[in-house]
Backbone bond lengths (Angstrom), bond angles and torsions (degrees), N, CA, C in turn:
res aa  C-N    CA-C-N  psi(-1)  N-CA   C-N-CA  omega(-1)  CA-C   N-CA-C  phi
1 X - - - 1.436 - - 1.519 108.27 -
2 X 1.403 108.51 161.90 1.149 105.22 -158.77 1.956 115.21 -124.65
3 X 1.260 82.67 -39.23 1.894 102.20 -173.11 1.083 102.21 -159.64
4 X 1.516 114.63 150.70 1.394 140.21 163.78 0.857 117.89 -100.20
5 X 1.637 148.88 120.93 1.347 147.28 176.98 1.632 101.22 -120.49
6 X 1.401 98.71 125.35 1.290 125.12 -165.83 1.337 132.79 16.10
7 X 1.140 103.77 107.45 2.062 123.00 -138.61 1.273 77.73 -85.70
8 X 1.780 124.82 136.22 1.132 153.64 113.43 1.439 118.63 -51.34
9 X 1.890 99.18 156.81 1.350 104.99 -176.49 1.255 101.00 -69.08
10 X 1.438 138.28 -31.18 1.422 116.44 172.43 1.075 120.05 -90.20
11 X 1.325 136.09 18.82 1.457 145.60 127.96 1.065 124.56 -41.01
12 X 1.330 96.62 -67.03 1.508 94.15 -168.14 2.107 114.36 -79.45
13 X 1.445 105.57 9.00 1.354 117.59 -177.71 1.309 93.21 -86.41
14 X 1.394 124.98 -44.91 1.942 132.84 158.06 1.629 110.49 -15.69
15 X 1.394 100.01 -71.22 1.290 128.60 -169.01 1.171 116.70 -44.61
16 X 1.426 102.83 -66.75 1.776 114.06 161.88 1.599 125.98 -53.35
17 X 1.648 119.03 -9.53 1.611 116.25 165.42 1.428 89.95 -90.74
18 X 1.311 134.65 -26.73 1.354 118.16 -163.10 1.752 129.29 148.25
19 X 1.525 92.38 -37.15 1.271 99.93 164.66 1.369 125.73 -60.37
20 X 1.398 110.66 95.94 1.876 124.11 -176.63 1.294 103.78 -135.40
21 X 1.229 118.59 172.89 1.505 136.28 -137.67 1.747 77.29 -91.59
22 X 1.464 115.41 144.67 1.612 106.11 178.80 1.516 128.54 131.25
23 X 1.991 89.72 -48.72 1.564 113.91 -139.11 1.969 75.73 -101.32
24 X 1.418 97.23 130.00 1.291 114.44 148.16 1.581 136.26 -29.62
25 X 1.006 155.32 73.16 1.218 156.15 -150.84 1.841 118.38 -105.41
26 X 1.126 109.02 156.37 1.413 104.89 -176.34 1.416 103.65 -170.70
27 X 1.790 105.21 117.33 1.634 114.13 175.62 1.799 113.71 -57.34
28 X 1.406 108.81 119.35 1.781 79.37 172.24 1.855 109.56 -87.25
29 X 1.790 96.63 -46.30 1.320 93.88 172.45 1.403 111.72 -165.47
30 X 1.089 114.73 169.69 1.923 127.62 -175.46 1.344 115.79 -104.32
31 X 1.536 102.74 125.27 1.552 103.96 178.47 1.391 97.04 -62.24
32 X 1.484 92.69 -174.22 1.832 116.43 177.64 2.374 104.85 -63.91
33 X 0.940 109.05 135.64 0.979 113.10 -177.21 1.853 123.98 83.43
34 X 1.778 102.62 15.89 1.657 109.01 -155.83 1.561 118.31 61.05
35 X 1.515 125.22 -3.00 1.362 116.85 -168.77 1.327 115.72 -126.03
36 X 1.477 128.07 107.21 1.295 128.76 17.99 1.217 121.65 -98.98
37 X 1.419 141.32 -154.43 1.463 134.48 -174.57 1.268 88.06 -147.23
38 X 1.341 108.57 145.19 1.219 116.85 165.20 1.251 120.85 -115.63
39 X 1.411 105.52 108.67 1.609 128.14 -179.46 1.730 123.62 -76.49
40 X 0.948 125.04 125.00 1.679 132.80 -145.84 1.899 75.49 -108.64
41 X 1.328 120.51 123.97 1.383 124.83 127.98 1.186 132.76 -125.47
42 X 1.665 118.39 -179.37 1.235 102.44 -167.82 1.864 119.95 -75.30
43 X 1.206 102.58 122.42 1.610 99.18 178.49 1.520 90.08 115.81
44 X 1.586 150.96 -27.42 1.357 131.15 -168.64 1.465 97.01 173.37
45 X 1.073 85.10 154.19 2.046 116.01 169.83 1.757 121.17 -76.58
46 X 1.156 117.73 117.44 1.003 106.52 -172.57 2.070 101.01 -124.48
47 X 0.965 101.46 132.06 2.156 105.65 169.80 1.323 88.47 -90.43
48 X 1.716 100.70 124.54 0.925 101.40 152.93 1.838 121.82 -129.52
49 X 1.132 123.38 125.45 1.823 114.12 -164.96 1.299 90.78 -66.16
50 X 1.528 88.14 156.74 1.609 129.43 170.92 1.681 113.98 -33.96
51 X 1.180 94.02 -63.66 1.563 116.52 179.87 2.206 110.04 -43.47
52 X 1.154 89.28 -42.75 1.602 100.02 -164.34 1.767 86.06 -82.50
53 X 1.168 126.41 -39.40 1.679 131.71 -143.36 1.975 77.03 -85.35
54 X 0.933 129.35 -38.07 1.124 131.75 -161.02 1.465 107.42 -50.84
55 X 1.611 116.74 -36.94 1.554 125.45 169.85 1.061 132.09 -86.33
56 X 1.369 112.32 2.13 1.559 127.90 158.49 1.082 134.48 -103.31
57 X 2.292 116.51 123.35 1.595 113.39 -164.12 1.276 96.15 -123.02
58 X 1.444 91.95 132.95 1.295 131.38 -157.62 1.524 98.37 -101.37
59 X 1.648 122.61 171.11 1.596 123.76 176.05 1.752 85.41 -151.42
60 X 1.278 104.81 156.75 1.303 106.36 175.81 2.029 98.53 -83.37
61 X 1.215 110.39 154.06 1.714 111.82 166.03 1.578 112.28 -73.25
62 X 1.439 127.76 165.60 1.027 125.61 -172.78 1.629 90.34 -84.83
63 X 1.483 100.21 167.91 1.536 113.49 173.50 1.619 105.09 -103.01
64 X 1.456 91.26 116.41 1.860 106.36 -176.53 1.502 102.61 -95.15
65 X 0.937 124.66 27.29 1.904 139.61 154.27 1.365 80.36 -47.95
């Protein structure tokens, strides 16, 4: 992950499991409707809804193939 654009209180509740600008991230999968997603980091799983994911920019990682 890359940036936070304008941290919500359930943003910043993200933040405090771990999700911060830095941290490696990885979709595992999307409920029915895309909402919520469940975001794989290191150490735990976090759902996070659409709505909140919407303020977070992401980059894909390079491929170490």
């Amino acid at each position: 992950m890359i940036e936070i654009e304008d941290p919500s209180e359930n943003i910043l509740r993200l933040m405090e499991m771990g999700l911060i600008p830095g941290t490696d991230v990885t979709i595992e999968r999307t409920a029915p409707l895309n909402s919520p997603f469940s975001v794989r980091l290191p150490g735990c799983t976090l759902a996070v809804r659409r709505e909140d994911a919407q303020h977070l920019v992401v980059a894909p990682l390079a491929d170490n193939k």
